[in-house]
DSSP file (Angstrom, degrees, kcal/mol; ACC not computed):
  #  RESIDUE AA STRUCTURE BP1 BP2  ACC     N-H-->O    O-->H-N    N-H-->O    O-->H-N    TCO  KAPPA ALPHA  PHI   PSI    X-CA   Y-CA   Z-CA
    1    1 A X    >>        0   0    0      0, 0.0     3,-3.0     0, 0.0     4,-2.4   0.000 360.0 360.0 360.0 -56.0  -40.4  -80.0   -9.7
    2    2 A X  H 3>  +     0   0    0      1,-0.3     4,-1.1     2,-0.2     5,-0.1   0.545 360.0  63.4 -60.6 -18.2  -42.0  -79.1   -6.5
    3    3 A X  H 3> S+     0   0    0      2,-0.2     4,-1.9     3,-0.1    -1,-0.3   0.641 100.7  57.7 -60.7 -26.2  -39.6  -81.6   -4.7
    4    4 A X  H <> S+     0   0    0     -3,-3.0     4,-1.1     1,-0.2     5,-0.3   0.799 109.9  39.4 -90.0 -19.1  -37.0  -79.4   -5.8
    5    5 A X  H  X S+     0   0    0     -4,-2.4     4,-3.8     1,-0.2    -1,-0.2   0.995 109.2  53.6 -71.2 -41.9  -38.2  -76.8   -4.3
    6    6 A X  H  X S+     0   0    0     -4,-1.1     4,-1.5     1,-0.2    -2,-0.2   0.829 116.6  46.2 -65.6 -38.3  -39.3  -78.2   -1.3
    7    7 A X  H  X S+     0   0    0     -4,-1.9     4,-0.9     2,-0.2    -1,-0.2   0.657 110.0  54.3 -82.4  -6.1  -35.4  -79.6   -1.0
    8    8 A X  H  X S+     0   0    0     -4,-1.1     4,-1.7     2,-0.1     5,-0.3   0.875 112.1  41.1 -84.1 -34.3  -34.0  -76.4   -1.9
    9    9 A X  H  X S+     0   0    0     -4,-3.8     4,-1.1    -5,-0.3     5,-0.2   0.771 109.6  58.8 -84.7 -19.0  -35.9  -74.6    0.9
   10   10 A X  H  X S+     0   0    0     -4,-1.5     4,-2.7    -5,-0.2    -1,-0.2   0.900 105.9  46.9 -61.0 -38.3  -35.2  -77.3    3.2
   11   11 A X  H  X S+     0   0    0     -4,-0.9     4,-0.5     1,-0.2    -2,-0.2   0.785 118.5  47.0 -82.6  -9.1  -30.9  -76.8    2.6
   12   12 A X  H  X S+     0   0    0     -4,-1.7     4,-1.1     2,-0.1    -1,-0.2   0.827 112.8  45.5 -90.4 -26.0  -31.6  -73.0    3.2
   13   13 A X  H  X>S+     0   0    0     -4,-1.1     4,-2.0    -5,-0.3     5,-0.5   0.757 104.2  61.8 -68.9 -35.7  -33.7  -73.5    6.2
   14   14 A X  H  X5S+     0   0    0     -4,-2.7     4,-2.9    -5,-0.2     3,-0.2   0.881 109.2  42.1 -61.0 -96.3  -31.3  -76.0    7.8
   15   15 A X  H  X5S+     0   0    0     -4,-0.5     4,-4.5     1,-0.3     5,-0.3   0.690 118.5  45.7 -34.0 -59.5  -28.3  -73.2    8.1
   16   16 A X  H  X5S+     0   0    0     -4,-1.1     4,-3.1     2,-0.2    -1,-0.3   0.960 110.0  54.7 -40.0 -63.8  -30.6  -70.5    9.1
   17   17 A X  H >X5S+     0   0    0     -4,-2.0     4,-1.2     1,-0.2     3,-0.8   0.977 108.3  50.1 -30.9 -70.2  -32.3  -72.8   11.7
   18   18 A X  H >X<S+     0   0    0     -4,-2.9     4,-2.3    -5,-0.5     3,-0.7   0.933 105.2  53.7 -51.8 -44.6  -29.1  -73.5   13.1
   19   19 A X  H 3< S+     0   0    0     -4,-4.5    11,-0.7     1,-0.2    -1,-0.3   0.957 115.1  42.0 -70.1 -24.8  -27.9  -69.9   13.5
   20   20 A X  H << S+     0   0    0     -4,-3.1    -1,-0.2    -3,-0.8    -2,-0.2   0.866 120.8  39.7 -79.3 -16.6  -31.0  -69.0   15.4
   21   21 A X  H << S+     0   0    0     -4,-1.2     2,-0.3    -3,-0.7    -1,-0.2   0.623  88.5 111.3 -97.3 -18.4  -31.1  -72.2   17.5
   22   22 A X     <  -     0   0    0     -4,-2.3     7,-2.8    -5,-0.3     2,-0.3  -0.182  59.1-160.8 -65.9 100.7  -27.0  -72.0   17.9
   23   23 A X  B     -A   28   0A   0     -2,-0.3     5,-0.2     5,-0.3     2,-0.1  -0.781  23.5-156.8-106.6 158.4  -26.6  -71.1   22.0
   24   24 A X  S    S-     0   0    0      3,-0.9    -2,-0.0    -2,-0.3    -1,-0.0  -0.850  85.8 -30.5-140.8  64.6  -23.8  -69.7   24.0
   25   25 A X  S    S-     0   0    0      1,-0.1     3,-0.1    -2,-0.1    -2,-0.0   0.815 129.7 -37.7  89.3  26.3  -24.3  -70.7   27.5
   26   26 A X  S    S+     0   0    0      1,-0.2     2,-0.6     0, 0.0    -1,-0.1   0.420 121.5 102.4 105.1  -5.6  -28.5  -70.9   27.4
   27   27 A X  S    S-     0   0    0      4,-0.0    -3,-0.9     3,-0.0     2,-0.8  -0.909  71.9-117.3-133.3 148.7  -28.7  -67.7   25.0
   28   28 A X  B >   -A   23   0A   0     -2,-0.6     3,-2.5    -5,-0.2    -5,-0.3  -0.393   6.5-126.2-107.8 148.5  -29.1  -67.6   22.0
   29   29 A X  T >> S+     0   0    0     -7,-2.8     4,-1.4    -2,-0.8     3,-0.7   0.362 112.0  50.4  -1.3 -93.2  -26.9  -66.3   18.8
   30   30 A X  H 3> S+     0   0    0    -11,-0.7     4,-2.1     1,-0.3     3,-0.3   0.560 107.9  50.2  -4.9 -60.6  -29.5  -64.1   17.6
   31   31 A X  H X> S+     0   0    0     -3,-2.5     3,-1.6     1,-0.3     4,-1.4   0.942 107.2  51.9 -70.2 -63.1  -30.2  -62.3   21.0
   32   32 A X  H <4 S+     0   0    0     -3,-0.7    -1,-0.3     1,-0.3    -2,-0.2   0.663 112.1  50.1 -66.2 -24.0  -26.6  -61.5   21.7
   33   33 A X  H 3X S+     0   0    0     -4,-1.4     4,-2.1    -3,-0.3     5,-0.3   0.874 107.7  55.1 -45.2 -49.2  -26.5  -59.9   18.0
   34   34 A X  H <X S+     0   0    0     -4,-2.1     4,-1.3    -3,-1.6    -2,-0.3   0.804 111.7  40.9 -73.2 -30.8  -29.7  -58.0   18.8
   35   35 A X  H  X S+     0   0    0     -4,-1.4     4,-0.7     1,-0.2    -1,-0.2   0.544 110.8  57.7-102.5  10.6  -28.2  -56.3   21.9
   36   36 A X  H  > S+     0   0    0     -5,-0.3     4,-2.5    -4,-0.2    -2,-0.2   0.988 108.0  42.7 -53.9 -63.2  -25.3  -55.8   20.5
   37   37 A X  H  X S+     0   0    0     -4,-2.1     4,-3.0     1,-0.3     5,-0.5   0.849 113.9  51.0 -73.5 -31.5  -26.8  -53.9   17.8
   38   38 A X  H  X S+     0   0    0     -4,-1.3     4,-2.2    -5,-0.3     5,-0.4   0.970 109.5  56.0 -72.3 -29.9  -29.3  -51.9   20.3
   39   39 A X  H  X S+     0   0    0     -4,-0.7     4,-6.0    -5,-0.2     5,-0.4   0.997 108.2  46.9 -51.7 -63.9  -26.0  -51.0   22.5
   40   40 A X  H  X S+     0   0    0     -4,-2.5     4,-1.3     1,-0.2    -1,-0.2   0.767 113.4  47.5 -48.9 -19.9  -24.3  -49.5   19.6
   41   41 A X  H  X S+     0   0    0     -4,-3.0     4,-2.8    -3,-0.4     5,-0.2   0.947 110.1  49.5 -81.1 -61.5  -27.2  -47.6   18.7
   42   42 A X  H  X S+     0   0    0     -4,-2.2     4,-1.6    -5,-0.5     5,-0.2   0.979 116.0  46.4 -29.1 -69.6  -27.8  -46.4   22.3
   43   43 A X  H  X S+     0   0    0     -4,-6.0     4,-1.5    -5,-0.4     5,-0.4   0.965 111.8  53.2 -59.4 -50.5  -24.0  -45.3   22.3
   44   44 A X  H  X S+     0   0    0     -4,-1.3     4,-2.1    -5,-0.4    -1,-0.2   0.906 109.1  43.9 -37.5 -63.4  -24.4  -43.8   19.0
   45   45 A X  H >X S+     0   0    0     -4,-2.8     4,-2.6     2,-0.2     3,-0.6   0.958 107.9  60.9 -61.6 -48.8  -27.2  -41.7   19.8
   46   46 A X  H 3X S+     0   0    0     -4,-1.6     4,-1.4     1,-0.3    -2,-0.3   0.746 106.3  50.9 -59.6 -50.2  -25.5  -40.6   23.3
   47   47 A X  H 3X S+     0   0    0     -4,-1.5     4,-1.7     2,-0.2    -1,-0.3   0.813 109.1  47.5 -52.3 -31.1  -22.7  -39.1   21.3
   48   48 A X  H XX S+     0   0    0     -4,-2.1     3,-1.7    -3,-0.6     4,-1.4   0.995  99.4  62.8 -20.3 -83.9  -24.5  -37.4   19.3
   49   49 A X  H 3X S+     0   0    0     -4,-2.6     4,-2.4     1,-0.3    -2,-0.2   0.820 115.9  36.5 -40.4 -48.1  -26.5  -36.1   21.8
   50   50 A X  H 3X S+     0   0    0     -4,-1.4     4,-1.8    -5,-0.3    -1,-0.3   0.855 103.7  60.0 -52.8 -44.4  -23.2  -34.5   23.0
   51   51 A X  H <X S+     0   0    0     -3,-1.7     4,-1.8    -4,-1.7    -1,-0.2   0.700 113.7  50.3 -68.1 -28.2  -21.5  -33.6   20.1
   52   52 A X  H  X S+     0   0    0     -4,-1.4     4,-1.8    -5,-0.3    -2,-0.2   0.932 108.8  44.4 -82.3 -49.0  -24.9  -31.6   19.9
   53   53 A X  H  X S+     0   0    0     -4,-2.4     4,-1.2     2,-0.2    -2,-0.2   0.721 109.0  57.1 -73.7 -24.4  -24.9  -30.1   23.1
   54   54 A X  H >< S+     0   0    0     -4,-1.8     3,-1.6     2,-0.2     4,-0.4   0.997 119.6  39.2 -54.8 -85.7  -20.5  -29.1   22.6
   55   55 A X  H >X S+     0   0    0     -4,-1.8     4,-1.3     1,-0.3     3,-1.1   0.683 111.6  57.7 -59.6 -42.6  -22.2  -27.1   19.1
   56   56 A X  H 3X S+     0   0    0     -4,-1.8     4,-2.8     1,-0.3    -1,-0.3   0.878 112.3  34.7 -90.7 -49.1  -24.9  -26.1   21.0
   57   57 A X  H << S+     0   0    0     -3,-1.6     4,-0.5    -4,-1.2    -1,-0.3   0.377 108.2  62.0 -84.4 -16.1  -22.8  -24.2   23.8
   58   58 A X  H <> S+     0   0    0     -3,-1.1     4,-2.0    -4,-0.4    -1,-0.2   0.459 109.1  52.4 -98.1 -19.4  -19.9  -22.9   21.3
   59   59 A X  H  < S+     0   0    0     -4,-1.3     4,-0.5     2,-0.2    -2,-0.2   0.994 107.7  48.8 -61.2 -58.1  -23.6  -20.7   19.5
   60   60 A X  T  < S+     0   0    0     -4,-2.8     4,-0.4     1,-0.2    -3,-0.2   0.773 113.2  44.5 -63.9 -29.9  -24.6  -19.3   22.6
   61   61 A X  T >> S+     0   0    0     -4,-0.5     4,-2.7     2,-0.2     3,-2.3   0.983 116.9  45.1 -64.0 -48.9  -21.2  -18.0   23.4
   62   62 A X  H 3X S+     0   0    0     -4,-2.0     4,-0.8     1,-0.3    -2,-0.2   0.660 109.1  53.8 -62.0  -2.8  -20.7  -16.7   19.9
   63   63 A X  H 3> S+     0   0    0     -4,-0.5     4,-2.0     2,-0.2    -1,-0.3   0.700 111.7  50.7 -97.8 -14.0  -24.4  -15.1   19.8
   64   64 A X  H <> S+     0   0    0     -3,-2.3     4,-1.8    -4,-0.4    -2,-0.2   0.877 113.0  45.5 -94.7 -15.8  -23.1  -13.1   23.5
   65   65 A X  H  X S+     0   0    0     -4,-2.7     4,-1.8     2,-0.2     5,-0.3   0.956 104.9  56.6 -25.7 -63.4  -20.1  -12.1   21.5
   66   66 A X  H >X S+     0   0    0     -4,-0.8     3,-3.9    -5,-0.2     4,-2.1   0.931 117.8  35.2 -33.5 -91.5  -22.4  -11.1   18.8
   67   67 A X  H >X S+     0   0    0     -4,-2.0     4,-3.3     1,-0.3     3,-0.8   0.800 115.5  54.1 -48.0 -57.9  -24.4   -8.5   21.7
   68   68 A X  H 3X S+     0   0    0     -4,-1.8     4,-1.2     1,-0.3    -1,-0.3   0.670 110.9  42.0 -74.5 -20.5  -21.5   -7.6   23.4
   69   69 A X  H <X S+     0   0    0     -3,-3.9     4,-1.5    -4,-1.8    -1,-0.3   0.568 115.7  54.4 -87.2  -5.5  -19.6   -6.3   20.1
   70   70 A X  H <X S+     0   0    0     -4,-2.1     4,-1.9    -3,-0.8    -2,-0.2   0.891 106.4  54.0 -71.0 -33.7  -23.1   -4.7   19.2
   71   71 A X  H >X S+     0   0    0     -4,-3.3     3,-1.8    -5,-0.3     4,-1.0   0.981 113.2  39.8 -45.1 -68.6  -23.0   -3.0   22.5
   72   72 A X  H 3X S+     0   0    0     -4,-1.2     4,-1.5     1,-0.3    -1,-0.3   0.686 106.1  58.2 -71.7 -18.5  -19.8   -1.6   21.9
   73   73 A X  H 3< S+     0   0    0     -4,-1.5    -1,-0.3     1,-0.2    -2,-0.2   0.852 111.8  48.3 -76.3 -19.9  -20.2   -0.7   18.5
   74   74 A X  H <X S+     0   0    0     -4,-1.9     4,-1.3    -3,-1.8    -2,-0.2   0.625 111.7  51.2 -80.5 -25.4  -23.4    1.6   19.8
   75   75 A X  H  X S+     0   0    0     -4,-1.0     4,-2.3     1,-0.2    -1,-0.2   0.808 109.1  43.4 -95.7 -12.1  -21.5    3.0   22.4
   76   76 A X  H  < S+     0   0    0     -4,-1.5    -1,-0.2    -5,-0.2    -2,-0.2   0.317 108.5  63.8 -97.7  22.3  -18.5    4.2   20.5
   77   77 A X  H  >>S+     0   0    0      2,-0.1     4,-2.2     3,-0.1     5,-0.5   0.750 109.0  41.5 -94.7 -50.8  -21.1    5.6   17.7
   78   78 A X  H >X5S+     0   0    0     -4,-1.3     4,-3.0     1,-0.2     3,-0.9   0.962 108.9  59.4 -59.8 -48.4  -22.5    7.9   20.4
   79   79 A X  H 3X5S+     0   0    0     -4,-2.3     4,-2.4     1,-0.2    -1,-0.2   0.895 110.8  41.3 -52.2 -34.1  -19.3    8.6   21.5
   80   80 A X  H 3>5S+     0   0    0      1,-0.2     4,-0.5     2,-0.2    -1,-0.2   0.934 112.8  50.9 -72.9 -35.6  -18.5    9.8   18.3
   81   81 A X  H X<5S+     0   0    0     -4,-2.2     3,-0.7    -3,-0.9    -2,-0.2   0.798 106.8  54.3 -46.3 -59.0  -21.4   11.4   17.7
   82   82 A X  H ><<S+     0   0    0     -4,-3.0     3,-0.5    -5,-0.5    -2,-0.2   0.821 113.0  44.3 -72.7 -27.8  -21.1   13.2   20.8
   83   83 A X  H 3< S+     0   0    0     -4,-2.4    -1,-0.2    -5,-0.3    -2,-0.2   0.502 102.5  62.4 -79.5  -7.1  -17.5   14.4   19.8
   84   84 A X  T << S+     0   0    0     -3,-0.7    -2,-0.2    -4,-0.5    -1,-0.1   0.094  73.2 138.3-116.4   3.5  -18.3   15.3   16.5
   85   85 A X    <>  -     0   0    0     -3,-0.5     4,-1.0     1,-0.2     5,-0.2  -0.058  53.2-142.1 -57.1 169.8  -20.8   17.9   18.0
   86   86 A X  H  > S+     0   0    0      2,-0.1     4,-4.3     1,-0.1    -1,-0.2   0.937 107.0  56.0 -69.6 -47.9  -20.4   21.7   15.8
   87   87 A X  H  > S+     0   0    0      2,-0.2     4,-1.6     3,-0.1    -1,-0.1   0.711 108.0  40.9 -57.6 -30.7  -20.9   23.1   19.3
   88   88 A X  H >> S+     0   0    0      2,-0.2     3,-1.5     3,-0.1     4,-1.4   0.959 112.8  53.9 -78.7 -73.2  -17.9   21.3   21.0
   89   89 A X  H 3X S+     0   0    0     -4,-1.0     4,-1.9     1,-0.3    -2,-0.2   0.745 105.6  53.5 -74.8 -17.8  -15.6   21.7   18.3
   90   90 A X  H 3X S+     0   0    0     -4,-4.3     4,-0.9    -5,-0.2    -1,-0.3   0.947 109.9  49.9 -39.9 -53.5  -16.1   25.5   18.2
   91   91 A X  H <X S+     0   0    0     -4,-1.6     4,-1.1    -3,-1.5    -2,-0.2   0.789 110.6  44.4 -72.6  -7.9  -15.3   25.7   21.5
   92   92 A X  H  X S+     0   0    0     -4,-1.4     4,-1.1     1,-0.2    -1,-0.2   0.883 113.7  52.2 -99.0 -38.4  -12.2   23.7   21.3
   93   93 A X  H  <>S+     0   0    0     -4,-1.9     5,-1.2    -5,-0.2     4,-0.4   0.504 110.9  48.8 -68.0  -6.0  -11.1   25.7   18.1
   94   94 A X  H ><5S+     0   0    0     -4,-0.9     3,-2.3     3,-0.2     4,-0.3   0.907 109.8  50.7 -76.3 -55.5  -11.7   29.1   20.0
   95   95 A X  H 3<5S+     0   0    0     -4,-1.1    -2,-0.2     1,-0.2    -3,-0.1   0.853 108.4  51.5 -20.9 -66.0   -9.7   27.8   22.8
   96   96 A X  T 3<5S-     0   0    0     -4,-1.1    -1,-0.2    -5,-0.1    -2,-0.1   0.646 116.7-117.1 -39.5 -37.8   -7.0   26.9   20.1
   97   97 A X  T < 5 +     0   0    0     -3,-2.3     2,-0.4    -4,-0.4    -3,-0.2   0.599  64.9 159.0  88.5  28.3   -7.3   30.6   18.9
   98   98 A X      < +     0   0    0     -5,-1.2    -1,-0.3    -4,-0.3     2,-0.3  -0.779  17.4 179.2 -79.6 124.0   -8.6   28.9   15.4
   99   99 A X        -     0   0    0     -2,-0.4     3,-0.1     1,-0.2    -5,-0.0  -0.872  31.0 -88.9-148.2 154.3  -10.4   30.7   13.4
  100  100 A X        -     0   0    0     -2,-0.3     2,-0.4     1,-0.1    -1,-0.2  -0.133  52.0 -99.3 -45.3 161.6  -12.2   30.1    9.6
  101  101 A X        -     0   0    0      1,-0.1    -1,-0.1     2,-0.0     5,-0.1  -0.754  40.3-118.8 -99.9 137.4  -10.2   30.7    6.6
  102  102 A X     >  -     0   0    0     -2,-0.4     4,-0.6     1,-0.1     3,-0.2  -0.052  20.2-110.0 -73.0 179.7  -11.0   33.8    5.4
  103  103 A X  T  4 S+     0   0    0      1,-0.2     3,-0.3     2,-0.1    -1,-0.1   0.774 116.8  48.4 -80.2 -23.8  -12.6   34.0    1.5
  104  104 A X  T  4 S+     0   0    0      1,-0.2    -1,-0.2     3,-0.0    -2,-0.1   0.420 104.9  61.4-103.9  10.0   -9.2   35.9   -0.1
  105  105 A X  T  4 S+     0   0    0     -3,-0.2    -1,-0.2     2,-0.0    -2,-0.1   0.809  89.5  94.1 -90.6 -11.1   -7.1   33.2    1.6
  106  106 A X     <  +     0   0    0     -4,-0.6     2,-0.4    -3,-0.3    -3,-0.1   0.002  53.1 166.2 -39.3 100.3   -9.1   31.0   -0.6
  107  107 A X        -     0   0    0      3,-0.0     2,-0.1     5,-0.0    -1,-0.0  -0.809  25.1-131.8-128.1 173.2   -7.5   29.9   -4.3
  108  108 A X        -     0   0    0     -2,-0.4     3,-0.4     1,-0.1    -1,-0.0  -0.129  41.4 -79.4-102.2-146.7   -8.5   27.3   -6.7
  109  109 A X  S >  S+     0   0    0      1,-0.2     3,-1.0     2,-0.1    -1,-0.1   0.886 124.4  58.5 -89.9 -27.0   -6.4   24.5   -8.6
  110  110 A X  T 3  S+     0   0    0      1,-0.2    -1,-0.2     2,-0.1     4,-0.1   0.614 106.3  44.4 -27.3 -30.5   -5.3   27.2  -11.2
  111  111 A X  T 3  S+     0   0    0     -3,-0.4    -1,-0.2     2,-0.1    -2,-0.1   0.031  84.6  95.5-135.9  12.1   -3.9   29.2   -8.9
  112  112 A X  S <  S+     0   0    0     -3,-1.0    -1,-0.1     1,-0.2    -2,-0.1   0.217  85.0  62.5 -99.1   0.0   -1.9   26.1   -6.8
  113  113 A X  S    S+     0   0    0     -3,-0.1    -1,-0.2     1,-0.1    -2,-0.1   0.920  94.3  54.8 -89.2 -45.5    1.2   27.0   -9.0
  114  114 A X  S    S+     0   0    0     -4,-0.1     2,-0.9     2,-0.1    -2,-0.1   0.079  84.4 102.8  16.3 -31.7    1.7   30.0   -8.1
  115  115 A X  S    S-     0   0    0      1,-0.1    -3,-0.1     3,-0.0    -4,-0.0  -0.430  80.5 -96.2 -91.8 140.0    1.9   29.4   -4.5
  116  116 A X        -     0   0    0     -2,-0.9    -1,-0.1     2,-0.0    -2,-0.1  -0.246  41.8-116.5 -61.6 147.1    5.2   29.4   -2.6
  117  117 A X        -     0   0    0      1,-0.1     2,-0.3    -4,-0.0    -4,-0.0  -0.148  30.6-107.4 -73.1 173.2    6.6   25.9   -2.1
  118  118 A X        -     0   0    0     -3,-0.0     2,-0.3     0, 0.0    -1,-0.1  -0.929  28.7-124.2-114.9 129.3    6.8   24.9    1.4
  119  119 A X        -     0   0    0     -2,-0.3     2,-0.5     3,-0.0     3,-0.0  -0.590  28.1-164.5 -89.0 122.9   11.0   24.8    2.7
  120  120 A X        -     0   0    0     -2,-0.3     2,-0.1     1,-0.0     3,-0.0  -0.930  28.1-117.7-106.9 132.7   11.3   20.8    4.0
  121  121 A X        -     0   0    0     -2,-0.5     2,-0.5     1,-0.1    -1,-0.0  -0.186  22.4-117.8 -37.0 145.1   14.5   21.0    6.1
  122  122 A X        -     0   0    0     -2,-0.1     2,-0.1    -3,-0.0    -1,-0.1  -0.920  45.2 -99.5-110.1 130.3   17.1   18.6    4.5
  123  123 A X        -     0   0    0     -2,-0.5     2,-0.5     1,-0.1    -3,-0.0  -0.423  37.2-132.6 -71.6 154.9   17.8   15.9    7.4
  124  124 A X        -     0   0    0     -2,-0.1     2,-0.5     1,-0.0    -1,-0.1  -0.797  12.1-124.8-144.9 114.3   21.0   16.4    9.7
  125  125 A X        -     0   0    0     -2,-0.5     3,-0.1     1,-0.1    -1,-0.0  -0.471  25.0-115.8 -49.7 110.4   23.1   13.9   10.4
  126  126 A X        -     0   0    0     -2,-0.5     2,-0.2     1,-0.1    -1,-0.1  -0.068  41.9-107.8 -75.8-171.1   23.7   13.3   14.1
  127  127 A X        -     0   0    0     -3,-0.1     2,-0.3     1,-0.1    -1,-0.1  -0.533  32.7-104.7-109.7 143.5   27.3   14.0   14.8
  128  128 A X        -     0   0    0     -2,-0.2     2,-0.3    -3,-0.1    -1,-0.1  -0.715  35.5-118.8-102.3 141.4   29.9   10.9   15.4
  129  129 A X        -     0   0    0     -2,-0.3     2,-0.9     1,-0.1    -1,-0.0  -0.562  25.2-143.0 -64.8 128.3   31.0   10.4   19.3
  130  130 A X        -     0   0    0     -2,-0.3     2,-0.3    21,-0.2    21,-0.1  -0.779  15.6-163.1 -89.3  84.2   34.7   10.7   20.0
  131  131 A X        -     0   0    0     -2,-0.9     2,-0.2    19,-0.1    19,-0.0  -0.539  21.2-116.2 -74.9 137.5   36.4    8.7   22.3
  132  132 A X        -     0   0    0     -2,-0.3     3,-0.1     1,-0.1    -1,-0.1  -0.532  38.5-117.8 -69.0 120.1   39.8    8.7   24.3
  133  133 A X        -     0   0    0     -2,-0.2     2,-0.3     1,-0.1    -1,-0.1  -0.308  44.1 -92.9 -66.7 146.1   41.8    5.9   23.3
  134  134 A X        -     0   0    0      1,-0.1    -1,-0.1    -2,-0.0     3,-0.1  -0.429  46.6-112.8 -66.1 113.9   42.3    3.5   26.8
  135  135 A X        -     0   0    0     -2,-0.3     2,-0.2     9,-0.1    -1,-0.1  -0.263  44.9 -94.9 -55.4 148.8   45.7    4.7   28.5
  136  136 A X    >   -     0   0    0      1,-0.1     3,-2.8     2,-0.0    -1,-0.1  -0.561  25.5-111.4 -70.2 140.2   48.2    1.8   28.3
  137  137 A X  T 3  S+     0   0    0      1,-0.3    -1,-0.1    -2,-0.2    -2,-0.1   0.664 117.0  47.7 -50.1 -46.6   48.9   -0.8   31.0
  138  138 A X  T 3  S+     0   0    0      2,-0.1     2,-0.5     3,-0.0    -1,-0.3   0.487  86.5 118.8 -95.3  -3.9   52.5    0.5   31.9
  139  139 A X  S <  S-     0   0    0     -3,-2.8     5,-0.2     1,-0.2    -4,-0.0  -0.556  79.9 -98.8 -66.5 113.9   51.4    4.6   32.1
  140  140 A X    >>  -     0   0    0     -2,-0.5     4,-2.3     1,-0.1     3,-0.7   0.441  35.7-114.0 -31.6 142.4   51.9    6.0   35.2
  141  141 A X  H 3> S+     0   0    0      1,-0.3     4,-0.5     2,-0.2    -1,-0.1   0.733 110.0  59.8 -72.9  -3.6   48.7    6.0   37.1
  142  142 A X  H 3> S+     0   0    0      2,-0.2     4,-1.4     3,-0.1    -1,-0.3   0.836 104.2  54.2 -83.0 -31.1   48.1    9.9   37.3
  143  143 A X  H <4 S+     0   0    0     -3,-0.7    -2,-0.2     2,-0.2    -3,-0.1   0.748 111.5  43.1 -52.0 -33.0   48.1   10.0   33.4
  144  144 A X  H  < S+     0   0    0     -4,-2.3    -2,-0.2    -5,-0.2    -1,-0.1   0.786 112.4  52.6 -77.3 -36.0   45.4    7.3   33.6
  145  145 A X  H  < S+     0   0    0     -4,-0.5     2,-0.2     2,-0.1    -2,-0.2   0.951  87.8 113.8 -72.6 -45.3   43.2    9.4   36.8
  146  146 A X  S  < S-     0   0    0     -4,-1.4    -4,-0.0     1,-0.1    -3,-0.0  -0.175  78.1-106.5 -15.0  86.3   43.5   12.4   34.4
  147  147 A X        -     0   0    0     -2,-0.2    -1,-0.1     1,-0.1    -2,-0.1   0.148  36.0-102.5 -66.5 129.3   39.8   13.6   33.0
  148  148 A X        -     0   0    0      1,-0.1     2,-0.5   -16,-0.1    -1,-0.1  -0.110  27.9-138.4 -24.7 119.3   38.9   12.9   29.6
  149  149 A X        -     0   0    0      2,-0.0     2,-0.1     0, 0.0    -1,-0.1  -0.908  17.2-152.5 -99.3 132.7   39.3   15.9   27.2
  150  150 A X        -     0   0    0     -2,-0.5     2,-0.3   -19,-0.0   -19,-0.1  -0.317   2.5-151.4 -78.2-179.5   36.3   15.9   24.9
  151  151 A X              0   0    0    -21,-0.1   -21,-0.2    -2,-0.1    -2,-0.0  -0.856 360.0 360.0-154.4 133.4   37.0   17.5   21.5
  152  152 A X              0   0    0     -2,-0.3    -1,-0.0     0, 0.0    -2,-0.0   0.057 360.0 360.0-144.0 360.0   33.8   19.1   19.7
């Protein structure tokens, strides 16, 4: 039994042997596997590392986006703020000649029936242009020189 082992591990050792001893111009199999593998890795990480630095550089723009629409949202709050004062828009309704609604101009929703409707204009058709038919080729040319009578 131990001969069969000893001949089984011999026919699995033989192939293996050979691929590791198997040379390609003084180097051997193995090696040129092994830097294969360590190139690919190298290039692998080196895109990465890019791919990283690409993501890295589309953040920082989108985080000054970020500030520059915080900016603006801060400056058009004061602006609003600053337009919305009581004191400005007094003066700009005195100016207007604007004045509070008095208390008897005042009604409630009861009393919203009652009020005269408001007259909407009915819309007006604009009016259609009237053109002078083109004198004919063979009409004496002072009939043709003749000014256009409109009719209205």
């Amino acid at each position: 039994m131990e001969d069969l082992f000893l001949e089984v591990g011999r026919m699995i050792r033989n192939p293996v042997q050979r691929l590791f001893d198997w040379k390609i111009r003084g180097i051997r199999w193995i090696e040129i596997i092994g830097v294969m593998c360590v190139a690919a890795m190298v290039f692998s990480v080196y895109v990465a590392k890019a791919a990283a630095a690409r993501e890295s550089a589309a953040i920082g723009q989108l985080e000054r986006q970020i500030a520059e629409n915080a900016q603006r949202v801060r400056l058009l709050r004061a602006e609003a703020a600053r337009l919305e004062q009581p004191g400005r828009l007094e003066t700009l309704s005195r100016g207007a000649e604007l004045a509070p609604v008095e208390a008897e101009r005042q009604v409630d929703e009861t009393a919203l029936a009652n009020l005269k409707p408001v007259h909407v204009p009915a819309p007006v058709a604009p009016e259609p242009e009237v053109t002078e038919p083109a004198a004919p080729a063979d009409a004496p040319a002072e009939v043709a020189a003749r000014p256009a009578e409109t009719v209205r």
